[in-house]
C-alpha positions as CSV (number, residue, x, y, z in Angstrom):
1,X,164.6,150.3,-44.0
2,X,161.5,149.2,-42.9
3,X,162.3,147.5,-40.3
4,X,164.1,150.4,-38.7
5,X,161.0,152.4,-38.9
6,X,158.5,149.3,-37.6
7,X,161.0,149.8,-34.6
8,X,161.0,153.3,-34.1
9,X,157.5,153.2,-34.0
10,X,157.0,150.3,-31.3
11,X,159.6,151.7,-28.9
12,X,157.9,155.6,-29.1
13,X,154.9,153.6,-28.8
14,X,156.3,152.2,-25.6
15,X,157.8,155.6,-24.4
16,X,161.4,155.7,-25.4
17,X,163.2,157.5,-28.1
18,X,165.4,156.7,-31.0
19,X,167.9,159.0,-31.8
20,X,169.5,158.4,-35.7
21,X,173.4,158.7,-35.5
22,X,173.7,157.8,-39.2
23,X,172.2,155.5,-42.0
24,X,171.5,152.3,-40.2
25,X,172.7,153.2,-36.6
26,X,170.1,154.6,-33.9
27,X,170.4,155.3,-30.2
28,X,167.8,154.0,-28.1
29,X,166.2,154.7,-24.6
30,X,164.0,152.0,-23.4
31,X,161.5,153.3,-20.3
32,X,162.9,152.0,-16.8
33,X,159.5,149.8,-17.1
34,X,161.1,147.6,-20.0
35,X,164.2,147.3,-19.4
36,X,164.0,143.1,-17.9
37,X,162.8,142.8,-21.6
38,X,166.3,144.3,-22.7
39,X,168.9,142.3,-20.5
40,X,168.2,145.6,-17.7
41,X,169.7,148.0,-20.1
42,X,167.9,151.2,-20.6
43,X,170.3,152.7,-23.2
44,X,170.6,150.5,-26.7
45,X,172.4,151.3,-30.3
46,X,170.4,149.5,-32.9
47,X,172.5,148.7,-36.0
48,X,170.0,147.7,-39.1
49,X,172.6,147.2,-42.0
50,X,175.3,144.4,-41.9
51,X,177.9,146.5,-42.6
52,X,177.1,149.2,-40.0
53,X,176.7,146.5,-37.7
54,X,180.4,145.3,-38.9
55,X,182.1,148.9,-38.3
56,X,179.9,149.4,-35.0
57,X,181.0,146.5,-33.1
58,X,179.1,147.5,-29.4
59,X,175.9,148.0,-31.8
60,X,173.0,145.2,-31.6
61,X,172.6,144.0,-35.0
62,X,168.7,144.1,-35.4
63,X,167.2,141.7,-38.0
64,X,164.3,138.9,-38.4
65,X,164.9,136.5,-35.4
66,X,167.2,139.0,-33.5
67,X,167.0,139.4,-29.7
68,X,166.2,142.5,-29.8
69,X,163.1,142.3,-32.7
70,X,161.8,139.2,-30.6
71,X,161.8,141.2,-27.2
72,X,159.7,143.8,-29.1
73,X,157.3,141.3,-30.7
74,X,156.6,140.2,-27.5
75,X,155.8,143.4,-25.6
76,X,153.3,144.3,-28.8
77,X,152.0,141.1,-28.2
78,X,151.7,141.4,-23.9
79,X,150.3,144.6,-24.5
80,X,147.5,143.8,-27.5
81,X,144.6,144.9,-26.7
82,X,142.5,144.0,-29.3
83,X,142.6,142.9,-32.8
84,X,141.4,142.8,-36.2
């Protein structure tokens, strides 16, 4: 589940908050500020297990090359301010 957590931590980061409803299945709230990044929605569920994902049909499925993890990606990188 590390890729739930790398999540968690970039949208808090950003201001919203994620909100576990069981193994696998989080609600989100984007700020107002990021939600052209998000198809204009402010209010997500994040599914990170196929099967959740399969049994939560209205649920984004959230893996590597996703929507949703690219959308994020990009807003770390718009918002770098330096590296190392």
């Amino acid at each position: 589940m590390q890729l739930q957590q790398f999540v968690t931590e970039v949208v808090e980061q950003l201001g919203g908050i994620v909100i576990p409803v069981e193994y696998g299945l989080c609600q989100v709230l984007i700020p107002e500020a990021y939600a052209p990044y998000f198809q204009h929605k402010t209010e997500l569920q994040l599914s990170f297990d196929y099967e959740v994902a399969q049994e939560n049909p209205d649920s984004e499925f959230v893996t590597f090359g996703s929507y949703i993890l690219e959308q994020l990606l990009e807003l770390i990188h718009q918002q770098t301010v330096s590296t190392m």
